[in-house]
C-alpha positions as a printed Julia matrix, in Angstrom:
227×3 Matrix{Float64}:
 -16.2    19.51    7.43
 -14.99   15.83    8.7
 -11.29   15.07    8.12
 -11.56   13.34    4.35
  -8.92   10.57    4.15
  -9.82    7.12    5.68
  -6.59    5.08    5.82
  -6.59    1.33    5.04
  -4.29   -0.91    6.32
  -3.97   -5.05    5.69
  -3.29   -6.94    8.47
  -1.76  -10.49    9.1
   0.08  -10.92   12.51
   2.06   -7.82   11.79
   1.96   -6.15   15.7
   5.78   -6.26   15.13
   6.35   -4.35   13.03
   3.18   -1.99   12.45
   3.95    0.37   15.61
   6.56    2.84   13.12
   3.32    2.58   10.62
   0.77    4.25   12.77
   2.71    6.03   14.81
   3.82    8.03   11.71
  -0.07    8.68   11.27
  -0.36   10.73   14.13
   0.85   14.68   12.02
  -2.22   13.75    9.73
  -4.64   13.08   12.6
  -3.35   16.17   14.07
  -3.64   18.39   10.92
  -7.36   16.99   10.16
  -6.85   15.02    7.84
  -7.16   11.79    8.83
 -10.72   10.24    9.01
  -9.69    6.93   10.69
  -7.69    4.34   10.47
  -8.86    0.84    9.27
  -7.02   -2.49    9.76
  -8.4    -5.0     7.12
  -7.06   -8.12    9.49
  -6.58  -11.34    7.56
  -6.66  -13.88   10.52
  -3.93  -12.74   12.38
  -2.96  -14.55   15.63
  -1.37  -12.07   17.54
  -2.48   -9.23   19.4
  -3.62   -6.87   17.09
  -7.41   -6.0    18.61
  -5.89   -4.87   21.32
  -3.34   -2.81   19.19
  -6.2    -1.23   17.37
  -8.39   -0.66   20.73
  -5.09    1.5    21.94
  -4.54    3.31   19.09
  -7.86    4.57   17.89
  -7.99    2.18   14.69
 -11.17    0.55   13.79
 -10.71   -3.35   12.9
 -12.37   -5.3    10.66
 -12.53   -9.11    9.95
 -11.21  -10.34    5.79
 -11.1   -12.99    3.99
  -7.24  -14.14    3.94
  -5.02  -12.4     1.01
  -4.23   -8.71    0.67
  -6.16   -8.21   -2.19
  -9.3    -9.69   -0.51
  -8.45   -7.45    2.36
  -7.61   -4.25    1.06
 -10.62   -4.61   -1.09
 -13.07   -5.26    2.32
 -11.38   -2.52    3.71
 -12.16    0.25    1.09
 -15.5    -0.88    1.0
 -15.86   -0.36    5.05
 -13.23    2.95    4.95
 -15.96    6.34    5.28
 -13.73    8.77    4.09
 -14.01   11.12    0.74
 -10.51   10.01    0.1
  -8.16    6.4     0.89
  -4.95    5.88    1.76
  -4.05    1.95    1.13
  -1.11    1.08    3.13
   1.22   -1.92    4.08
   1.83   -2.59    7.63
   5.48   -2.41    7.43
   5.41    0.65    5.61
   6.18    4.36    7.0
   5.16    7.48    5.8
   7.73   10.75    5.79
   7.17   13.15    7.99
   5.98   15.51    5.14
   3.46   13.19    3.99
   0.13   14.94    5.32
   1.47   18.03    3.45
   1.88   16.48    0.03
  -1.81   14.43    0.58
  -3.08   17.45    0.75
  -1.79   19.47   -1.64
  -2.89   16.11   -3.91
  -6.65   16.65   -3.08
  -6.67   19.96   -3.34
  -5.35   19.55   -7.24
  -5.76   16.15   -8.33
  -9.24   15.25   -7.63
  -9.05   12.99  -10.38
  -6.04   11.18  -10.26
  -4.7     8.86   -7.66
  -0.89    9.27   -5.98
   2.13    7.09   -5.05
   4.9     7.9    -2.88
   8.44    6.79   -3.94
   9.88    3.97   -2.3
  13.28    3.9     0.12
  14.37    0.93    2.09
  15.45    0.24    5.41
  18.69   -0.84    5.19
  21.92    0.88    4.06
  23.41   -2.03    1.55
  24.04   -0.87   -1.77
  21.95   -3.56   -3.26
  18.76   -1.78   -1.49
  19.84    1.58   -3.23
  19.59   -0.06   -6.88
  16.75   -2.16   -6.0
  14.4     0.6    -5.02
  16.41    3.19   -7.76
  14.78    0.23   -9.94
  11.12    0.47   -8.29
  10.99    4.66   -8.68
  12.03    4.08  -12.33
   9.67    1.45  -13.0
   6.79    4.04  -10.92
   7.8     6.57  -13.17
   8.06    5.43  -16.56
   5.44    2.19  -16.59
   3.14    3.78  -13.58
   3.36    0.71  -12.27
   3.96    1.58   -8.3
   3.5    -1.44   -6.46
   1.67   -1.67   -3.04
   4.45   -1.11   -0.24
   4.5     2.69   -1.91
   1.1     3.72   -1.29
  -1.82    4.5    -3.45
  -4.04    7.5    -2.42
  -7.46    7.86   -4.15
 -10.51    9.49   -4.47
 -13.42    7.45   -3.19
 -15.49    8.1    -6.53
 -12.47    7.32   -8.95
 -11.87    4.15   -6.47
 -15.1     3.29   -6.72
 -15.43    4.15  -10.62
 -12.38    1.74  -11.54
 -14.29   -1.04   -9.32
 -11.15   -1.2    -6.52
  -8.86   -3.46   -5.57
  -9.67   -7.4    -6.77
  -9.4   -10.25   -4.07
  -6.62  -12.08   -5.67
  -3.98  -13.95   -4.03
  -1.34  -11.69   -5.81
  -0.62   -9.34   -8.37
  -3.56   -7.09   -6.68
  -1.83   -3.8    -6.72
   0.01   -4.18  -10.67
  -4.3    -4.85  -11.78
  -5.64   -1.58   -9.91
  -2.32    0.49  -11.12
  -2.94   -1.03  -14.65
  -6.99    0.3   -14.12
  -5.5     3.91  -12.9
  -2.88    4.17  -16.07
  -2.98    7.72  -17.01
  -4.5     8.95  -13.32
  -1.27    8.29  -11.39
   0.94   10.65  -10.08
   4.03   10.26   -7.52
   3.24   12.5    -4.45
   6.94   13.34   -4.22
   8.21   12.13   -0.78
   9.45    8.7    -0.16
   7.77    5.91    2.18
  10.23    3.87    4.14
   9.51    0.4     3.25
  10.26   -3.08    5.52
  13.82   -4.91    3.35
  13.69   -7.71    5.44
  12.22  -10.01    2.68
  14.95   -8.67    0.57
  17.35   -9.17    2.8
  16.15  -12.77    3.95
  15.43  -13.78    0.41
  18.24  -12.04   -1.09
  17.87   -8.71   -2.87
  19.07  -10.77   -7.03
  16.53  -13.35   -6.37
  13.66  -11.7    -5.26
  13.63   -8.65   -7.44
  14.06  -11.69  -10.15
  11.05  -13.41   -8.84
   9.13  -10.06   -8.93
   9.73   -9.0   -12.36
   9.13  -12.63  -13.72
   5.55  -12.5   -11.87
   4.92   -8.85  -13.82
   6.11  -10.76  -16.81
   3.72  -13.6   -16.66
   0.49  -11.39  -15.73
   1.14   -9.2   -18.65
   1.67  -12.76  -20.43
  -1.94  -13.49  -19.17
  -1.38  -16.12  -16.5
  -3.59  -16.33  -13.93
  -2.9   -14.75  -10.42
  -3.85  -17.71   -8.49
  -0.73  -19.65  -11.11
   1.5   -16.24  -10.32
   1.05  -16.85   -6.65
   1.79  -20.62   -6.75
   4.9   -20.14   -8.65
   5.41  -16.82   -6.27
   5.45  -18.89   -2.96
   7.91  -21.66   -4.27
């Protein structure tokens, strides 16, 4: 029986920071359960071919925007089950465990991980406190936590939409009632946080939730987004 999870990664000149992201791959390639690796590259500029050639990750080519490429790379990912990642997210170490004890239960739900910064300022503590609470209660996990799923619920719900934002709020909204958190947290990247400021951007993020439950368009969300 092939190793069932395929694990899908979007890629934009992040060889910075994606060596902590698939080197904390490696327990679930050497427990089986790891299919492959795909990096859904967006255009990058940098050097990631040759990252992929030494790790064992398959590339493929995207149209620019996460939601185009995570889409493009669950529809080239062969495994039974996906991972979706963000490059400048980590998995725990205990993560291969609780994927599997997720397959082997929740065939038809999908799973999240809970989120934890890196960075020790109290504002990162009540920020992501404020992202496991909104996971919990809304199920609305957002994409730097992970979304494991089934191919044929994935493929049932019709996957991730290329949109220039709000990508993983639409395919969380599609799962509502098929989510579960995993249990372990992902260590997740606060440097936009931290450059941005932790007030303005968590702002910024729930008024963009606000205005695509408010119907706006994405492509209007990610103008106002970018400002």
């Amino acid at each position: 029986m092939s190793a069932p999870v395929s694990i899908i990664i979007p890629t934009l000149n992040a060889v910075p920071s994606i060596g902590p992201t698939l080197a904390a791959l490696v327990p679930g390639v050497a427990d089986g359960l790891v299919r492959e690796v795909v990096l859904a590259d967006g255009g990058s500029t940098d050097a990631i071919e040759q990252v992929a050639e030494e790790t064992g990750a398959r590339m493929i080519e995207a149209e620019p925007g996460r939601g185009s490429q995570l889409r493009a790379g669950g529809m080239a990912a062969r495994g039974d089950w996906l991972l979706f990642m963000h490059a400048d997210t980590v998995l725990p170490a205990d993560w291969p465990e609780a994927v599997a004890r997720h397959i082997q239960r929740n065939a038809d739900r999908a799973g999240y991980f809970r989120l934890h910064f890196d960075s020790e300022r109290p504002y990162a503590r009540w920020t992501e406190g404020w992202a496991n609470i909104r996971s919990r209660v809304l199920k609305l996990p957002y994409g730097d936590q992970g979304l494991l799923v089934s191919r044929r619920v994935y493929e049932e719900i019709g996957g991730f939409q290329p949109m220039p934002l709000m990508e993983d709020v639409a395919i969380a909204r599609a799962l509502r009632g098929r989510m579960r958190c995993l249990g372990p947290a992902v260590i997740t990247s606060a440097e936009r946080y931290e450059r941005d400021g932790y007030w303005r951007r968590g702002w910024r993020n729930w008024g963009c939730l606000g205005l695509y439950f408010m119907g706006v368009s994405p492509e209007k969300i990610a103008q106002i987004y970018r400002k």
